[in-house]
mmCIF file of the N, C-alpha and C atoms, coordinates in Angstrom:
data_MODEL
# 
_entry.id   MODEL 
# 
loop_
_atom_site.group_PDB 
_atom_site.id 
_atom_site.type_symbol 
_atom_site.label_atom_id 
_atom_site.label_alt_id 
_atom_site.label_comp_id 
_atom_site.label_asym_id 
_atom_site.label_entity_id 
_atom_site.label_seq_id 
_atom_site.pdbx_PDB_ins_code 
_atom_site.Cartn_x 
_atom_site.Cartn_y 
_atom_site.Cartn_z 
_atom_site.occupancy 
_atom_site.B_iso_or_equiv 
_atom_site.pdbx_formal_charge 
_atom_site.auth_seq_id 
_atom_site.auth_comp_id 
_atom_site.auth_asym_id 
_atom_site.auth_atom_id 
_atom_site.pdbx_PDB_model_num 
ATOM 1   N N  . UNK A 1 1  ? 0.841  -1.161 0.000  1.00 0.00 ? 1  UNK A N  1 
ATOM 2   C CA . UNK A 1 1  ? 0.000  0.000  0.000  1.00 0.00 ? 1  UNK A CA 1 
ATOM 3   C C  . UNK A 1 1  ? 0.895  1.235  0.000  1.00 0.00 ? 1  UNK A C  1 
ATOM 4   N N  . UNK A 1 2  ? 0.690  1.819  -0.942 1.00 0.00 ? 2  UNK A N  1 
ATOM 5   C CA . UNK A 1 2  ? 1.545  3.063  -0.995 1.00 0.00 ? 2  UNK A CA 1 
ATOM 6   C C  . UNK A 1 2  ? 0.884  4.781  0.107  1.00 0.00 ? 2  UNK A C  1 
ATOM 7   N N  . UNK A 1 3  ? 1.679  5.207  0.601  1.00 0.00 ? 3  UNK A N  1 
ATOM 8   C CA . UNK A 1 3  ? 1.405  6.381  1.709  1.00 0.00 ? 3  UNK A CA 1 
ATOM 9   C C  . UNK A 1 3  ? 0.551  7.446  0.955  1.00 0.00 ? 3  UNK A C  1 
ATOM 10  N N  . UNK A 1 4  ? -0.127 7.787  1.182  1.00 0.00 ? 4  UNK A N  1 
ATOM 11  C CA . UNK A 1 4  ? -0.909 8.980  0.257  1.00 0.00 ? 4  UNK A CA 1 
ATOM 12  C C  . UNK A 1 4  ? -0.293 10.274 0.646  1.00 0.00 ? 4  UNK A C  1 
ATOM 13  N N  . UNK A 1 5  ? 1.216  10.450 1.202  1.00 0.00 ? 5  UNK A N  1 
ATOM 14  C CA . UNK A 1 5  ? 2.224  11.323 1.797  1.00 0.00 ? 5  UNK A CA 1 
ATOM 15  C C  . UNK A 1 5  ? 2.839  11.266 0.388  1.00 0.00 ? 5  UNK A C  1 
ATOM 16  N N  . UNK A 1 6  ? 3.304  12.474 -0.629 1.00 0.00 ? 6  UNK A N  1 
ATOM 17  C CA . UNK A 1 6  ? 4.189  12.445 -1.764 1.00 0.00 ? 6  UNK A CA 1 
ATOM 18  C C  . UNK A 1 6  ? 5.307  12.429 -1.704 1.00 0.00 ? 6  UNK A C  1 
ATOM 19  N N  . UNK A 1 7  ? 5.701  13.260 -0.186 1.00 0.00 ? 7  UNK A N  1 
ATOM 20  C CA . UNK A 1 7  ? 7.383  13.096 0.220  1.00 0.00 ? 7  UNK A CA 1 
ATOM 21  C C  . UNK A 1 7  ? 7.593  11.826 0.471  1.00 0.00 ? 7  UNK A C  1 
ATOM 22  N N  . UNK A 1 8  ? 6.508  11.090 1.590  1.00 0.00 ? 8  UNK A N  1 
ATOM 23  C CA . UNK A 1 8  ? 6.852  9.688  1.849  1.00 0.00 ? 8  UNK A CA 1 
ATOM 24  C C  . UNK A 1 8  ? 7.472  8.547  0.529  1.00 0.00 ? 8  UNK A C  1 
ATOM 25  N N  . UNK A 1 9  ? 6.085  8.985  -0.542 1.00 0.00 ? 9  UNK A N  1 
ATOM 26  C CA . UNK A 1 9  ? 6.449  8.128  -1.485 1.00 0.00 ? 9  UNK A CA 1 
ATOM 27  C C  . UNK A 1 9  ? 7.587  8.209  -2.458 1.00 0.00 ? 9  UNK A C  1 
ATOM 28  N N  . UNK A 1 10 ? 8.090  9.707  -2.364 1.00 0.00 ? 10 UNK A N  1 
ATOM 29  C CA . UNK A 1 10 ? 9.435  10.131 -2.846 1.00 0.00 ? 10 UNK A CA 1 
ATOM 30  C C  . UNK A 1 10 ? 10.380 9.465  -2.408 1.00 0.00 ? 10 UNK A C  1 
ATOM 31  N N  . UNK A 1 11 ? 10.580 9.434  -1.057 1.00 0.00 ? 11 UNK A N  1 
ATOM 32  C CA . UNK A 1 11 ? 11.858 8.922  -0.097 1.00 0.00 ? 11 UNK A CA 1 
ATOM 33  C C  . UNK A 1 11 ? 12.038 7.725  -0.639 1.00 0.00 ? 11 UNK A C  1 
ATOM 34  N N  . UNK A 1 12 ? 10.808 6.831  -0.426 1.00 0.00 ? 12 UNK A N  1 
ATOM 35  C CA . UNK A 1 12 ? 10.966 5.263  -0.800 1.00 0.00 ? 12 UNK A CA 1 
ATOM 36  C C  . UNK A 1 12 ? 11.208 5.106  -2.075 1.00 0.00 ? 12 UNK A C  1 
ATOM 37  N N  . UNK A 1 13 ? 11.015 6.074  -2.827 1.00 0.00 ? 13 UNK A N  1 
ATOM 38  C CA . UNK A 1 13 ? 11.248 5.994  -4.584 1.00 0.00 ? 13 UNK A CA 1 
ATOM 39  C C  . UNK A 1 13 ? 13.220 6.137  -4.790 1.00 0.00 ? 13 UNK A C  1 
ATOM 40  N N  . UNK A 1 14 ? 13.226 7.042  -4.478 1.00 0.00 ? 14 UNK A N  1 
ATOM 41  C CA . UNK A 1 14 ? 14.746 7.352  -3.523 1.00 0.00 ? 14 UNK A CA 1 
ATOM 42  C C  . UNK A 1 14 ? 15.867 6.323  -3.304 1.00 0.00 ? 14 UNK A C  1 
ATOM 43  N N  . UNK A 1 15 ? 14.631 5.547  -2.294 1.00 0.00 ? 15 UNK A N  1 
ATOM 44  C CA . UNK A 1 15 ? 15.776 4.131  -1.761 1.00 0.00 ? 15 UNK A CA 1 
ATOM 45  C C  . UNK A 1 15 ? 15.919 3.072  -2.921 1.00 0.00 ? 15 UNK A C  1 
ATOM 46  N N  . UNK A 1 16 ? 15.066 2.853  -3.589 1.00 0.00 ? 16 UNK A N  1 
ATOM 47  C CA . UNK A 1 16 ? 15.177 2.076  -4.618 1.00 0.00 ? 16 UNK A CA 1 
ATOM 48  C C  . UNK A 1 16 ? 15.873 2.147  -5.396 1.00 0.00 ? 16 UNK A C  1 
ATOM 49  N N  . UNK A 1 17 ? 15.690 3.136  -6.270 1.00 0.00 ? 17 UNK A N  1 
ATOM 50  C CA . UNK A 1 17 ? 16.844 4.245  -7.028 1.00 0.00 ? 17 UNK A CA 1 
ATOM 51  C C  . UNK A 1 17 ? 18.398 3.849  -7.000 1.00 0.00 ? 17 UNK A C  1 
ATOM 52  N N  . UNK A 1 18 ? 18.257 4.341  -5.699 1.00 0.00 ? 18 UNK A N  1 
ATOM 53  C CA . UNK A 1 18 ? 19.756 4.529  -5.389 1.00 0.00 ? 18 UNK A CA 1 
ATOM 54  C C  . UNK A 1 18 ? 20.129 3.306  -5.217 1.00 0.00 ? 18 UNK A C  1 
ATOM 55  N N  . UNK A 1 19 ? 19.397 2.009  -4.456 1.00 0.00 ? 19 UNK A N  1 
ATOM 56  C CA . UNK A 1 19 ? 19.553 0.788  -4.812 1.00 0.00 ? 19 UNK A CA 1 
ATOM 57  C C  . UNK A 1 19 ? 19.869 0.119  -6.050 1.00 0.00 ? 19 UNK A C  1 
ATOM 58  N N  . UNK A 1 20 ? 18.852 0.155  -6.947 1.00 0.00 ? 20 UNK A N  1 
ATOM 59  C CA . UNK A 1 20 ? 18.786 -0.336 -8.578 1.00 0.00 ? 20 UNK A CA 1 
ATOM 60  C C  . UNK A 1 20 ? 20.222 0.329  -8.607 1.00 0.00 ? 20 UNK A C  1 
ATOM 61  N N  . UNK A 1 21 ? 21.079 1.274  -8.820 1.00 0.00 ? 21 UNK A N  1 
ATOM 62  C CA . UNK A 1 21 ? 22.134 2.314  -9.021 1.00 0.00 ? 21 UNK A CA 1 
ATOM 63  C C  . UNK A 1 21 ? 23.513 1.828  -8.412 1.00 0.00 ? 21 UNK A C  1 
ATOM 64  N N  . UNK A 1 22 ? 23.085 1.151  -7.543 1.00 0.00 ? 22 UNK A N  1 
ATOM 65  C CA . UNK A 1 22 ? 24.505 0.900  -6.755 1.00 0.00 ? 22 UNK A CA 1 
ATOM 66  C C  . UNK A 1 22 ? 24.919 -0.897 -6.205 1.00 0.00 ? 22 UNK A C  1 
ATOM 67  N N  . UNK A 1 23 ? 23.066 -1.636 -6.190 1.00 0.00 ? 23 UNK A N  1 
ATOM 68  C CA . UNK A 1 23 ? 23.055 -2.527 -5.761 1.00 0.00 ? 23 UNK A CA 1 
ATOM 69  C C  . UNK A 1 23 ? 23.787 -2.823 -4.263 1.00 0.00 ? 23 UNK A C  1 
ATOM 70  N N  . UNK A 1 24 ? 23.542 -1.697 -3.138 1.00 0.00 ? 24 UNK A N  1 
ATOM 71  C CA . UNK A 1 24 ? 24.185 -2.085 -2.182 1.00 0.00 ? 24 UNK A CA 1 
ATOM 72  C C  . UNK A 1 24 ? 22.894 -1.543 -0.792 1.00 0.00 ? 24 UNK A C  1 
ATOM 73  N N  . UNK A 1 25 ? 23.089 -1.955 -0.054 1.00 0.00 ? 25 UNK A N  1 
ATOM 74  C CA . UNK A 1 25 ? 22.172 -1.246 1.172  1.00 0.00 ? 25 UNK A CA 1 
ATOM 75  C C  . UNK A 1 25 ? 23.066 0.097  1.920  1.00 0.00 ? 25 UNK A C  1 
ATOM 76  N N  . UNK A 1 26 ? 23.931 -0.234 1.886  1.00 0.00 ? 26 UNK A N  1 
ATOM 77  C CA . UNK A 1 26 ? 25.138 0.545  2.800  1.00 0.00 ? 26 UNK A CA 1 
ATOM 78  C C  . UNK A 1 26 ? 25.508 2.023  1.675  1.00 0.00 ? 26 UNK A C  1 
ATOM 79  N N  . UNK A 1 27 ? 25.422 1.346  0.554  1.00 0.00 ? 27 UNK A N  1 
ATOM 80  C CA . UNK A 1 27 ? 25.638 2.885  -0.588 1.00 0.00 ? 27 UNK A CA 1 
ATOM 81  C C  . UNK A 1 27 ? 24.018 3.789  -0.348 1.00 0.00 ? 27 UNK A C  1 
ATOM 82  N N  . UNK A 1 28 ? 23.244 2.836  -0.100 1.00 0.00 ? 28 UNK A N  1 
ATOM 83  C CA . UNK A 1 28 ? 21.887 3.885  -0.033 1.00 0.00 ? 28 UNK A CA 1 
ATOM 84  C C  . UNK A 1 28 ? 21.869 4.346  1.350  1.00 0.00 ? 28 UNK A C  1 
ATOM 85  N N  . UNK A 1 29 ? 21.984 3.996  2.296  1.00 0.00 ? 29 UNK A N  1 
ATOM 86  C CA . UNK A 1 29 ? 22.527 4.620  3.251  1.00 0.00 ? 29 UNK A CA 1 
ATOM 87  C C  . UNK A 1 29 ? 23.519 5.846  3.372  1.00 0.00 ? 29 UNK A C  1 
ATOM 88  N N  . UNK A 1 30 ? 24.890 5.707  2.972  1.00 0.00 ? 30 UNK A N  1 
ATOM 89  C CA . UNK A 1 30 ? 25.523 6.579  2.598  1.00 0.00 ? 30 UNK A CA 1 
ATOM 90  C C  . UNK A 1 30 ? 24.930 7.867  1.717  1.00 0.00 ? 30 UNK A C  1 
ATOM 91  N N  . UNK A 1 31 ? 24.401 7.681  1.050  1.00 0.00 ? 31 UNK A N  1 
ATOM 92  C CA . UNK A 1 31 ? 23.791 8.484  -0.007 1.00 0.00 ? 31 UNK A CA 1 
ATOM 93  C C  . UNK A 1 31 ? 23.316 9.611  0.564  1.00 0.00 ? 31 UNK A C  1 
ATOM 94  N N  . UNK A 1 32 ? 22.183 8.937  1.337  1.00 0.00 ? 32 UNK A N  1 
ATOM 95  C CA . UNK A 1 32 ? 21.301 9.720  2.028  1.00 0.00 ? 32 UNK A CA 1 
ATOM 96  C C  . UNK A 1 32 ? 21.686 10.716 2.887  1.00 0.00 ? 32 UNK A C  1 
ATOM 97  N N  . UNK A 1 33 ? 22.601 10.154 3.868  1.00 0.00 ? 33 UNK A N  1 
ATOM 98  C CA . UNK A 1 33 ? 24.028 10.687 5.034  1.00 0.00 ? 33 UNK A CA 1 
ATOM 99  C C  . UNK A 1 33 ? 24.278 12.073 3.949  1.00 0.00 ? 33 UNK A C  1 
ATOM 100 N N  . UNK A 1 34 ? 25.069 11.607 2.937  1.00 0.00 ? 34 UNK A N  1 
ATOM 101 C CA . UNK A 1 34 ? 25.957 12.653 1.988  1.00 0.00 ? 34 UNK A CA 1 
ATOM 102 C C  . UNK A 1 34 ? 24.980 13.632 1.579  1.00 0.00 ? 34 UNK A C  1 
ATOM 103 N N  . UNK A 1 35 ? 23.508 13.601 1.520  1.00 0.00 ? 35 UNK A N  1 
ATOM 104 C CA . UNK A 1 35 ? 23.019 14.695 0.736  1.00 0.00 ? 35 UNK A CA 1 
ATOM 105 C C  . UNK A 1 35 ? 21.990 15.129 1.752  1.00 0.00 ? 35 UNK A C  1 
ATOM 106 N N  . UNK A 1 36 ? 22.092 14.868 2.746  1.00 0.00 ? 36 UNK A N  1 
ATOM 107 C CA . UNK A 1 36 ? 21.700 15.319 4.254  1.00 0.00 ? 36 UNK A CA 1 
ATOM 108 C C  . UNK A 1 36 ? 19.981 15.081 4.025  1.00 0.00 ? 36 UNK A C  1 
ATOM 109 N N  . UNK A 1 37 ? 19.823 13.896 3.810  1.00 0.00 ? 37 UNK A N  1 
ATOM 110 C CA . UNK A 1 37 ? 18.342 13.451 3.723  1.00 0.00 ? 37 UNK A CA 1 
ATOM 111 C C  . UNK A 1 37 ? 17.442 12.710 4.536  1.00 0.00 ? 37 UNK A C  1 
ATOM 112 N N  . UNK A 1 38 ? 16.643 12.939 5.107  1.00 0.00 ? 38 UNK A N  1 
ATOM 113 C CA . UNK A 1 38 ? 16.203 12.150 6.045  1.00 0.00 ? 38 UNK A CA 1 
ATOM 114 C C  . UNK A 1 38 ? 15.070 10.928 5.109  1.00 0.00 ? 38 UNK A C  1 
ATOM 115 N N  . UNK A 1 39 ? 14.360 10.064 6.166  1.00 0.00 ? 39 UNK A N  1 
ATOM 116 C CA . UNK A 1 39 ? 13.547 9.221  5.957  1.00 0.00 ? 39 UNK A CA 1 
ATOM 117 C C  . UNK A 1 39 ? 12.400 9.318  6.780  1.00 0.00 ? 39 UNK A C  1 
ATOM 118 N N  . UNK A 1 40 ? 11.137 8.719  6.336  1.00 0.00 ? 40 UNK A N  1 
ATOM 119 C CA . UNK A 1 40 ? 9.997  9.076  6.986  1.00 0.00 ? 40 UNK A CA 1 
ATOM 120 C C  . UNK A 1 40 ? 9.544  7.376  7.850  1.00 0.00 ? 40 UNK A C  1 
ATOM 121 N N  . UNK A 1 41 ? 9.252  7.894  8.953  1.00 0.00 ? 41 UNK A N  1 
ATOM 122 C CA . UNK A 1 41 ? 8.741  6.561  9.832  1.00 0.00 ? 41 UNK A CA 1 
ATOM 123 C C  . UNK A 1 41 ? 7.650  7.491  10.375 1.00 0.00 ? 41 UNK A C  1 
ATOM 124 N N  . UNK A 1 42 ? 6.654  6.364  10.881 1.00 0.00 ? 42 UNK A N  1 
ATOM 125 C CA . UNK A 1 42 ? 5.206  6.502  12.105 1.00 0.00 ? 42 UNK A CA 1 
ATOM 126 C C  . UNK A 1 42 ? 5.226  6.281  13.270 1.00 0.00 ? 42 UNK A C  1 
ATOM 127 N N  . UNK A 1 43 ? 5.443  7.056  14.151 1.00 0.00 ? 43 UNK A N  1 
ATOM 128 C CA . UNK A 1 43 ? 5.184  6.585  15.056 1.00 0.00 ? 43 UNK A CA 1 
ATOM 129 C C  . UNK A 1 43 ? 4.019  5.262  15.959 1.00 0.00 ? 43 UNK A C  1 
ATOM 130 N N  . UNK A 1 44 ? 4.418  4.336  16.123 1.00 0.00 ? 44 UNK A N  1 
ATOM 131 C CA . UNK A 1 44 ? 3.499  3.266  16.366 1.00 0.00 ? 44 UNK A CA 1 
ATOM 132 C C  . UNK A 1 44 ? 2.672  2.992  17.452 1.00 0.00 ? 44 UNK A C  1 
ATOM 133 N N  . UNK A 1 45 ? 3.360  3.586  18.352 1.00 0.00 ? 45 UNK A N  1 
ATOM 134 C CA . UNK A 1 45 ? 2.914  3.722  19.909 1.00 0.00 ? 45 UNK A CA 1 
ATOM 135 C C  . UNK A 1 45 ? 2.312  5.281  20.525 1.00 0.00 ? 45 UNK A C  1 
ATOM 136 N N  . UNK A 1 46 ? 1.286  5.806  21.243 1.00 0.00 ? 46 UNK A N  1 
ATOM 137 C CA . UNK A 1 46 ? 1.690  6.343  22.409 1.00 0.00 ? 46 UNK A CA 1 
ATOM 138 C C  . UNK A 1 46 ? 1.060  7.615  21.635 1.00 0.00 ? 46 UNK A C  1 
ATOM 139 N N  . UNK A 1 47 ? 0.182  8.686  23.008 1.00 0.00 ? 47 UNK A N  1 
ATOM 140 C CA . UNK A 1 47 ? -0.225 9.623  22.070 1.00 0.00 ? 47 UNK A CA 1 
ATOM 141 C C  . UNK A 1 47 ? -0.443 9.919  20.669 1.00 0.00 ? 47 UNK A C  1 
ATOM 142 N N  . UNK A 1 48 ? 1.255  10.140 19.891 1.00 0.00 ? 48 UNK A N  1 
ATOM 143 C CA . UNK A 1 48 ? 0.795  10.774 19.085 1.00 0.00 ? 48 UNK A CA 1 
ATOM 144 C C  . UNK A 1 48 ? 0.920  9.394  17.895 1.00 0.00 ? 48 UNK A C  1 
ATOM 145 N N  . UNK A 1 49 ? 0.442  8.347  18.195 1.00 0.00 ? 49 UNK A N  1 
ATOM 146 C CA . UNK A 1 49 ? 0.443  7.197  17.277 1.00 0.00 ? 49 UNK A CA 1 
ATOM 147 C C  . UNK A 1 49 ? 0.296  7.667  15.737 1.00 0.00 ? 49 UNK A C  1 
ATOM 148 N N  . UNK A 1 50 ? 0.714  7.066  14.854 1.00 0.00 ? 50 UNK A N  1 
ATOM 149 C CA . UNK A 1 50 ? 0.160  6.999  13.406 1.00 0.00 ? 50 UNK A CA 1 
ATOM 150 C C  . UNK A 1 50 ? 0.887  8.854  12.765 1.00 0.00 ? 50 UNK A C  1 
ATOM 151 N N  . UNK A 1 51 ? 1.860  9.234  13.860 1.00 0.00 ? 51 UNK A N  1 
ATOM 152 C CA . UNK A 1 51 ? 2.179  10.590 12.926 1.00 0.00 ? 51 UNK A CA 1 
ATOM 153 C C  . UNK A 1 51 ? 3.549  10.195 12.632 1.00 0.00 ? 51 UNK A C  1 
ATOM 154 N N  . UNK A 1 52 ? 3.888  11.045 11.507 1.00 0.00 ? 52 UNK A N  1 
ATOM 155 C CA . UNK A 1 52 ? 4.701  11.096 10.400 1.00 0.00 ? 52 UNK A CA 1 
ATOM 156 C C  . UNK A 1 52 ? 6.013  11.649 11.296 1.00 0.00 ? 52 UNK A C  1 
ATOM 157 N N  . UNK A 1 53 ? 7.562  11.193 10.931 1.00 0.00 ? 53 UNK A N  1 
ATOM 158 C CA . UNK A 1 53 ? 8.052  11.773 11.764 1.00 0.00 ? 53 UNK A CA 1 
ATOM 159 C C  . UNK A 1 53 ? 9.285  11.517 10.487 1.00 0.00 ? 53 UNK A C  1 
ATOM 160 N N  . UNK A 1 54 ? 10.111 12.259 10.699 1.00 0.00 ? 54 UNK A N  1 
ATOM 161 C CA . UNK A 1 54 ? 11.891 12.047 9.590  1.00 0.00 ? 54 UNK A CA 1 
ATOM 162 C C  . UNK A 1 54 ? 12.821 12.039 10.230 1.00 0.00 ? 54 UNK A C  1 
ATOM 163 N N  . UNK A 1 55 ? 13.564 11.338 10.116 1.00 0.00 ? 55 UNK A N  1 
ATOM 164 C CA . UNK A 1 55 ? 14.970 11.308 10.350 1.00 0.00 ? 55 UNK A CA 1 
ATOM 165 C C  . UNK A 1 55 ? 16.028 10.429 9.776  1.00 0.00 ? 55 UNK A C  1 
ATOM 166 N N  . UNK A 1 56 ? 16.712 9.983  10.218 1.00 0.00 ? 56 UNK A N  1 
ATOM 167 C CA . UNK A 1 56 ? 18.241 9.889  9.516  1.00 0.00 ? 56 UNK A CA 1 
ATOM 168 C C  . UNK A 1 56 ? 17.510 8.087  9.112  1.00 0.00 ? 56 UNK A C  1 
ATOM 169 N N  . UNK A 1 57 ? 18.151 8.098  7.543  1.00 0.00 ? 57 UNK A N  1 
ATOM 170 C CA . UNK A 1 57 ? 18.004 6.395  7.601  1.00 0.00 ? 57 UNK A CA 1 
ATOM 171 C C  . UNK A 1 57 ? 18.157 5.482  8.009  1.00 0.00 ? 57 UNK A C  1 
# 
């Protein structure tokens, strides 16, 4: 199921990318680091459950 978030679905478009591109997990990692990009997660728990939050991959 894809996020109805466009950045969300950017990011993950992103990881792939740079995957297909490099074939490595650790280069898409790096990548991200180098061009100062964060990633989007949900919080799962607790008050503010189900919100959108970014940070480092």
């Amino acid at each position: 199921m894809k996020d109805p978030d466009a950045a969300v679905r950017a990011a993950v478009e992103r990881v792939f990318a740079v995957f297909a591109a490099t074939g490595s997990a650790r280069q898409v990692v790096t990548a991200f680091a180098r061009d100062h990009l964060s990633f989007p997660a949900r919080i799962r728990t607790g008050p503010h459950r189900g919100e959108l939050v970014w940070g480092p991959l």
